[in-house]
N, C-alpha and C positions, 0 to 999 in steps of 0.2 A: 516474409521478405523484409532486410534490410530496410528502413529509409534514410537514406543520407541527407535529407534536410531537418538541421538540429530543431528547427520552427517548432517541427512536427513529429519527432521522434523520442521515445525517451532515452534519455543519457546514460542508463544501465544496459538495455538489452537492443537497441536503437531500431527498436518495433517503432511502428504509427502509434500516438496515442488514438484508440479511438472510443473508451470510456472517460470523460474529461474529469475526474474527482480529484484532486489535489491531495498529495500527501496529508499535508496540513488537518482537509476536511477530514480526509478516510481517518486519519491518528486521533481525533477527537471521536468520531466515532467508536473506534475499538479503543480508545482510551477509558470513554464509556463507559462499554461494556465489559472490558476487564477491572472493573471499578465495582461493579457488580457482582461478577464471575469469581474474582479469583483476586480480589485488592493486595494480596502478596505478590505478586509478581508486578504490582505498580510499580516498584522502584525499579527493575531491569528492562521493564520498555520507557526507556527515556524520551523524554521530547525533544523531537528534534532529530528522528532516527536518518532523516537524506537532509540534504543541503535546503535552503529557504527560496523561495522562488526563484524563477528565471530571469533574466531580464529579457528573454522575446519567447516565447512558446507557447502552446495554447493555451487557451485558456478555460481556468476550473468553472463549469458549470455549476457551483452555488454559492462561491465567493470572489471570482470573477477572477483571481491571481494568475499571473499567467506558471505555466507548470513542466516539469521536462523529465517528471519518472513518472511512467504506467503506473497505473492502481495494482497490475500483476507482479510487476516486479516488488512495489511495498510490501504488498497481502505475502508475500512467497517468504520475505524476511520477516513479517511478522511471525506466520507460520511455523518457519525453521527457530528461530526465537521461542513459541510456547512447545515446540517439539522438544527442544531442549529443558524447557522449564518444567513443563506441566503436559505431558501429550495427551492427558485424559482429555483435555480442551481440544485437542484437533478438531472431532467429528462437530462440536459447537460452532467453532470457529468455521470450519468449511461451511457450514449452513448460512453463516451469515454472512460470510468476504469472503466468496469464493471466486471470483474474476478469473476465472479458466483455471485456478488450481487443481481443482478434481479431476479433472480430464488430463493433465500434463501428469500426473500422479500413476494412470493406467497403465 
């Protein structure tokens, strides 16, 4: 279901946030790990892939900013991102940022 309060919704797909991780954390995370994985594809996941925080929206449960894209809508572009680059990484990548991507995929 829609939510129409921006507070509380994200700005891509305008769901409820209701896993709070921040762009910001999630993109260091898999920044991470494609640092690990696959350090060729470092230069086409840029930093910086959505806009910089909100000025009111909820807020990220580990670095407090407040946030206005779902972790699903990130994960989904990073996804499409290493499908295009590298899709032997998918089945890795769904193991570890899967935020309902697997199940919307069925």
């Amino acid at each position: 279901m829609k939510n129409n309060n921006p507070a509380t919704a994200c700005a891509v797909c305008m769901e409820t946030i209701t896993n709070p991780i921040c762009v910001g954390c999630l993109e260091n995370q898999i920044r991470e790990w494609l640092s690990y994985r696959a350090p060729q594809l470092m230069s086409i996941f840029g930093k910086g892939m959505y806009f910089g925080g909100a000025s009111e929206g909820t807020r990220c449960i580990k670095c407090k900013q407040t946030m206005n894209v779902c972790t699903y809508c990130f994960a989904k572009d990073v996804m499409e991102l290493l499908s295009a680059h590298d899709p032997d990484l998918l089945d890795e990548y769904l193991s570890m940022f899967d935020f309902g991507l697997k199940e919307a995929m069925v």
